[in-house]
C-alpha positions as CSV (number, residue, x, y, z in Angstrom):
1,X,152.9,86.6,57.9
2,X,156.4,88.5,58.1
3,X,156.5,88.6,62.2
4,X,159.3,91.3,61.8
5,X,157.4,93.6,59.4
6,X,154.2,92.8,62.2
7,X,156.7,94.1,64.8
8,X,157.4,97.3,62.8
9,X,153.1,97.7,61.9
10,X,153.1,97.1,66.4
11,X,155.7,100.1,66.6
12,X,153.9,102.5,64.1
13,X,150.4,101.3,65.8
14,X,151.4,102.2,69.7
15,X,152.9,105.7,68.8
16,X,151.1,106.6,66.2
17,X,153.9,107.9,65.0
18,X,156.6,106.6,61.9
19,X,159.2,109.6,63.5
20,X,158.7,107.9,67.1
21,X,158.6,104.5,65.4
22,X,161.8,104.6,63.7
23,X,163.7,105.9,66.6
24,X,162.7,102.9,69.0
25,X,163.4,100.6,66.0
26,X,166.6,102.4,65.0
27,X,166.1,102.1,61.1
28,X,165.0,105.1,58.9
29,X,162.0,106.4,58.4
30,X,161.7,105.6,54.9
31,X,162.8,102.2,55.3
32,X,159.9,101.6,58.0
33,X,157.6,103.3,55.5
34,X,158.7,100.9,52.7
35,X,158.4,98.2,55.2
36,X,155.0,99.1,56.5
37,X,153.6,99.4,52.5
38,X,155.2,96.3,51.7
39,X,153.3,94.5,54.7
40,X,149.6,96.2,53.2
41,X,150.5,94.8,50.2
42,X,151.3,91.3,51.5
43,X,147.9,91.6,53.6
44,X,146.2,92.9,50.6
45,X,144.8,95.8,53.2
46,X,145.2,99.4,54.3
47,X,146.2,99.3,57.7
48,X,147.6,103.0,58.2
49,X,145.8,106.4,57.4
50,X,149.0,108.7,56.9
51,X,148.9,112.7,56.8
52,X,151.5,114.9,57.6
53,X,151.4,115.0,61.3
54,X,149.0,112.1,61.9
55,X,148.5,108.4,61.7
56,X,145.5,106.5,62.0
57,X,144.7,103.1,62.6
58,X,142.0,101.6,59.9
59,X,139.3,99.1,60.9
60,X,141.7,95.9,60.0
61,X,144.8,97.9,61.4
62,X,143.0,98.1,64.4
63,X,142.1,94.6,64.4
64,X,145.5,93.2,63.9
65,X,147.0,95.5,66.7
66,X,144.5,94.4,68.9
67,X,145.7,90.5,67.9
68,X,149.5,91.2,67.4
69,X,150.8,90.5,71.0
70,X,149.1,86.7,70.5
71,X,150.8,86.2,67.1
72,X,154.1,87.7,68.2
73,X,153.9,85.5,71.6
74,X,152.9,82.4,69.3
75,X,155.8,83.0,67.0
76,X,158.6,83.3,69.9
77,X,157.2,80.3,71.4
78,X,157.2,78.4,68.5
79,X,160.9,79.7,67.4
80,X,162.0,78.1,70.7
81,X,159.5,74.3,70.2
82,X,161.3,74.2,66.9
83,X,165.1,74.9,68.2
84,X,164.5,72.7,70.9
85,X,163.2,70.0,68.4
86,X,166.5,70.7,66.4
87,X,168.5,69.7,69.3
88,X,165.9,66.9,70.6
89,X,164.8,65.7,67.6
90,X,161.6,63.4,68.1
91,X,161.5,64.0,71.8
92,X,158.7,66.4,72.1
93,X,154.8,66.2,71.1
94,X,152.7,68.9,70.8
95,X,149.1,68.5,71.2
96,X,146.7,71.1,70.9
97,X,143.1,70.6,72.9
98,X,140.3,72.5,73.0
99,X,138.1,70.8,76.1
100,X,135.7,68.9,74.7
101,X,137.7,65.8,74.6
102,X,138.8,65.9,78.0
103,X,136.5,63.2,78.9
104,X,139.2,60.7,77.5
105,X,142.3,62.6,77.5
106,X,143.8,62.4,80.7
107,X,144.1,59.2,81.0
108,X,145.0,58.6,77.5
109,X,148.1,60.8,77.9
110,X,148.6,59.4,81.4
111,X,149.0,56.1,80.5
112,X,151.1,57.1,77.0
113,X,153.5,58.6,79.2
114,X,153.8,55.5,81.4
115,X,154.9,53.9,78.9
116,X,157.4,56.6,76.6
117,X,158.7,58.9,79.5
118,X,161.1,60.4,77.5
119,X,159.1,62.0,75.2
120,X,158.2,65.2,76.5
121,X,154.3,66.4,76.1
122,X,153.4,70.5,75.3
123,X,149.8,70.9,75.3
124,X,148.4,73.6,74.0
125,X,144.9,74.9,74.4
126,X,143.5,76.3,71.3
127,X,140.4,77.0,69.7
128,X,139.0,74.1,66.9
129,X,140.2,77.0,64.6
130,X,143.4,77.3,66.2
131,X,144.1,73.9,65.5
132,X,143.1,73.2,62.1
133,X,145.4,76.0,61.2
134,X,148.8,74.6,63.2
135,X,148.2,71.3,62.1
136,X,147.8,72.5,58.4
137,X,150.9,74.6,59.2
138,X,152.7,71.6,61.2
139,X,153.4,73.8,64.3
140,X,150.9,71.0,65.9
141,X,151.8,67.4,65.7
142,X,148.6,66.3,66.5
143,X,145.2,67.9,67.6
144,X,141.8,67.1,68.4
145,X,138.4,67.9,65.8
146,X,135.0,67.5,64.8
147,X,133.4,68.3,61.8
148,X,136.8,68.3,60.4
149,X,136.2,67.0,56.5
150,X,139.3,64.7,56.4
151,X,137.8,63.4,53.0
152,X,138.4,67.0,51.9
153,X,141.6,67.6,53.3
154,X,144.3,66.0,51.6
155,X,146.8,66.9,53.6
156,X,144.9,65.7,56.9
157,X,144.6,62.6,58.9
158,X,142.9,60.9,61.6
159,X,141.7,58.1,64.0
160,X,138.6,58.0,65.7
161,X,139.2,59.1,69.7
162,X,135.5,59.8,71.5
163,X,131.9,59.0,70.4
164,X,129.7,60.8,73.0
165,X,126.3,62.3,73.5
166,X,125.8,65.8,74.3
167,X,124.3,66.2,77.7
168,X,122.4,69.1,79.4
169,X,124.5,70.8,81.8
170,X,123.1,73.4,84.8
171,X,124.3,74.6,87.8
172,X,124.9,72.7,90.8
173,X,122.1,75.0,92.2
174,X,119.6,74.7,89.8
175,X,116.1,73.0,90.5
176,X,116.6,70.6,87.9
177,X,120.2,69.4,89.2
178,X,118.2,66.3,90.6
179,X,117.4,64.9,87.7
180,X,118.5,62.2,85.9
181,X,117.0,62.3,82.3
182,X,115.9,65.9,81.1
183,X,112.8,66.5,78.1
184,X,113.1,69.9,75.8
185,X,109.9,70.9,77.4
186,X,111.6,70.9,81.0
187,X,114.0,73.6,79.6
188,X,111.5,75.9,78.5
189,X,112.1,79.2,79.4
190,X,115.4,79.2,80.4
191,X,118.1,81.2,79.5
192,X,120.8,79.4,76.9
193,X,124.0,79.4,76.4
194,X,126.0,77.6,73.1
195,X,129.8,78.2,72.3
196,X,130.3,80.0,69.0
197,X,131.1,78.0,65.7
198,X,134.1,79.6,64.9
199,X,135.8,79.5,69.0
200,X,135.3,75.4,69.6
201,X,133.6,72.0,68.1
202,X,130.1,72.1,68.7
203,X,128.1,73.7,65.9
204,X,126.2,76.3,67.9
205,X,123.7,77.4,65.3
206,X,122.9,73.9,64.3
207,X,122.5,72.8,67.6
208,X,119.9,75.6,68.2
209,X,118.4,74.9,65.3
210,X,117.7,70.8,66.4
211,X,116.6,72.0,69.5
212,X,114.3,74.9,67.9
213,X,112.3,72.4,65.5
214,X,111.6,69.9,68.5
215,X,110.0,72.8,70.4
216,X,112.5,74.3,72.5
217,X,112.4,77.9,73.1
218,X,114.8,79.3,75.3
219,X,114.2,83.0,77.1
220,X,116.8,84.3,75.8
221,X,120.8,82.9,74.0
222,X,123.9,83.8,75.3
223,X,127.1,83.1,73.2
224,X,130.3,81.9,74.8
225,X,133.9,81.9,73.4
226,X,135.2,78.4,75.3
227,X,134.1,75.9,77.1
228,X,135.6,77.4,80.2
229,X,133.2,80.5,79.3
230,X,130.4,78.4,79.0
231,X,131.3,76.2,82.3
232,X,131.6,79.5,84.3
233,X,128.3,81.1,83.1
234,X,126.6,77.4,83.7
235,X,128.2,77.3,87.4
236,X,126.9,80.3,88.2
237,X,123.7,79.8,87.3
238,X,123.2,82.2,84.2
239,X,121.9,79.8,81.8
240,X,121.9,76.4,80.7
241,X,123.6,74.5,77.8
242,X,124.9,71.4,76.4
243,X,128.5,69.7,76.8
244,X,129.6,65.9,76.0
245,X,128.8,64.1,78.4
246,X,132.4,62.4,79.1
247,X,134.1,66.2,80.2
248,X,131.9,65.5,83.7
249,X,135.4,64.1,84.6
250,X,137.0,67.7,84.6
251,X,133.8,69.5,85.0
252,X,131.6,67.8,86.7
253,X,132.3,69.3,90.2
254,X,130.9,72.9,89.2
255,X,128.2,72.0,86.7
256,X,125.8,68.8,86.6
257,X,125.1,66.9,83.6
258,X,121.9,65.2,82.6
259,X,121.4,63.1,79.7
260,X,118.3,64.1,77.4
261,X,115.0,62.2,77.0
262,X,113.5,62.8,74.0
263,X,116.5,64.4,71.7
264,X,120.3,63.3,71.2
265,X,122.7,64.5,69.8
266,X,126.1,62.9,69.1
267,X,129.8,64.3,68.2
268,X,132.7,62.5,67.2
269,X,136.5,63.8,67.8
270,X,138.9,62.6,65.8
271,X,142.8,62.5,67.0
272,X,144.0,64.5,63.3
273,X,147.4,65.0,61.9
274,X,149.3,66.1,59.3
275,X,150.1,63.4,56.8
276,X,153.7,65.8,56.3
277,X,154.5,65.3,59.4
278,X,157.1,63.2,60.9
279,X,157.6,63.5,64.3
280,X,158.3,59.4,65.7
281,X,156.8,60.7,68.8
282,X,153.7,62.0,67.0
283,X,153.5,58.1,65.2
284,X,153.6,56.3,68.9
285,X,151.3,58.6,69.9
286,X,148.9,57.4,66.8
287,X,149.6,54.0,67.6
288,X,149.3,53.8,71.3
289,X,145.6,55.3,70.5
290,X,145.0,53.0,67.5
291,X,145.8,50.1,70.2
292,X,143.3,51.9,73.0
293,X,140.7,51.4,70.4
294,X,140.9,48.3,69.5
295,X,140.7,47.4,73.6
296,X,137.9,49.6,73.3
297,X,136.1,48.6,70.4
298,X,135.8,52.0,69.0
299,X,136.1,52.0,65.2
C-alpha cells in the first residue's frame, strides 16, 4: 500500500473536501483526484462518492479511514527500525508477541540478553494476524504462532517454544477460585468469554465447539479482542474462560487458573521466522532457544 497516496485518501476523508484537501496538501486538485483514483484502482475498491459539492466516504472508505492512523503510525515507525538497522546493522531484534506465550518469554529474553547485551530488543505486541503478516513482509524478525501451517508456508520457519494445556481461568472472587481441578459440568451456567480467531492464537470457535460436544453450555458468550480484554473481563468477574496455563506468571495476580478434569486441551507456539531473513541477531536468537530446548527436552 502507497502510504503517501493513504495520506492524500486521510486528507480527502477528514474534510470531505478535494478543494480543502489540496490546499493543506499544497498539490492540485486534479493531481489529488488522479492520485485518489489511482489508489481505488490499486485497492481494487470505491472508496470516495464524488458530486459536485460533496464527498462521501463508502463502506470500505470508511473502514480504511477508521484504520489509517495505525497503518500510517506503523509505517513511520518502521521507516525509522529500518534506518536505524541501516546504521546498526544486526544490532536490533524485533519480536512481535501476542500474550499467550508469556509464560516462557520473560525469562527466555532475560537470560538472551545476559548473554548478547548489545543487541538491542523491540517488542511489539500484535495480534497472531499482525504477525504472520510482518514476518511474511520481514518488518518482524521473529514472532510467536500457533496453528501456523509451516508445511504450507514456504517462506516460513520455526522451532518449537511452549507446549501447554489450556487452563480455566475466573476471577479471584469467584466461588470456584478454590479449586484445584475444575469438570465442564462445574461451569455450567456461567457466562463465557473466548478471544476471537482472527485477534489472537486460540481457535475460539473450535474451542467452543470441544467444549459444546462434552456438555458444556455456557449462559451466555462473550467475544474478546486480546488477552488483555479477556483478562480484564475475567478479573472482574464477567465471565469465565480459558488461557495456557504457563501466562499465570504475568496474570496470575488478577485471575486464578485451574486445570481441567475431565477435558484438555493443548496448544503449541512455535518461535517462526522468515527463511529471507538475515538478521545475525535474529540467528542467535534461534539458536540460544534451540539450546533452551535441548536443556529442556522439548522437541
Amino acid at each position: 500500500m502507497d502510504l503517501q497516496k493513504l495520506k492524500a485518501f486521510v486528507c480527502v476523508a477528514k474534510w470531505r473536501s478535494f478543494t480543502k484537501a489540496s490546499a493543506e496538501l499544497f498539490i492540485s486538485q486534479p493531481a489529488l483526484s488522479k492520485k485518489i483514483s489511482e489508489f481505488e484502482k490499486e485497492l481494487g475498491t470505491t472508496l470516495l462518492i464524488r458530486d459536485n459539492r460533496t464527498v462521501e466516504l463508502t463502506e470500505a472508505g470508511q473502514l480504511l479511514y477508521n484504520e489509517a492512523p495505525i497503518l500510517l503510525k506503523y509505517g513511520e515507525d518502521l521507516e525509522y527500525k529500518v534506518r536505524a538497522l541501516g546504521e546498526n546493522p544486526d544490532t536490533t531484534l524485533n519480536i512481535g508477541c501476542t500474550g499467550i506465550e508469556y509464560g516462557r518469554l520473560t525469562d527466555t529474553l532475560n537470560a538472551f540478553r545476559q548473554i548478547h547485551p548489545e543487541i538491542s530488543l523491540s517488542l511489539h505486541r500484535n495480534t497472531a494476524a499482525q504477525n504472520h503478516a510482518q514476518i511474511l513482509g520481514n518488518m518482524l524478525d521473529v514472532a510467536f504462532q500457533t496453528r501456523f501451517e509451516l508445511d504450507s508456508e514456504s517462506e516460513v520457519d520455526g522451532i518449537p517454544f511452549s507446549r501447554d494445556q489450556l487452563a480455566v481461568v475466573v476471577s479471584k472472587h469467584h466461588p470456584l477460585a478454590g479449586e484445584t481441578e475444575l469438570s465442564i459440568e462445574q461451569l455450567q451456567g456461567e457466562n463465557y468469554i473466548g478471544i476471537q480467531p482472527t485477534s489472537d492464537h486460540v481457535p475460539f470457535a473450535n474451542l467452543i465447539n470441544n467444549l459444546t460436544e462434552n456438555g458444556y453450555h455456557p449462559n451466555s458468550i462473550m467475544i474478546a479482542g486480546n488477552v488483555d480484554e479477556l483478562v480484564l473481563a475475567v478479573s472482574c468477574g464477567l465471565a469465565v474462560g480459558h488461557l495456557l496455563y504457563g501466562t499465570r506468571k504475568v496474570y496470575g495476580g488478577l485471575i486464578s487458573y485451574i486445570h481441567t478434569k475431565d477435558y484438555q486441551v493443548q496448544l503449541e507456539i512455535d518461535l517462526v521466522w522468515n527463511r529471507s531473513n538475515k538478521n545475525k541477531a535474529r540467528q542467535l536468537l534461534v539458536d540460544f532457544v534451540r539450546e533452551e530446548n535441548r536443556r529442556i527436552g522439548l522437541e
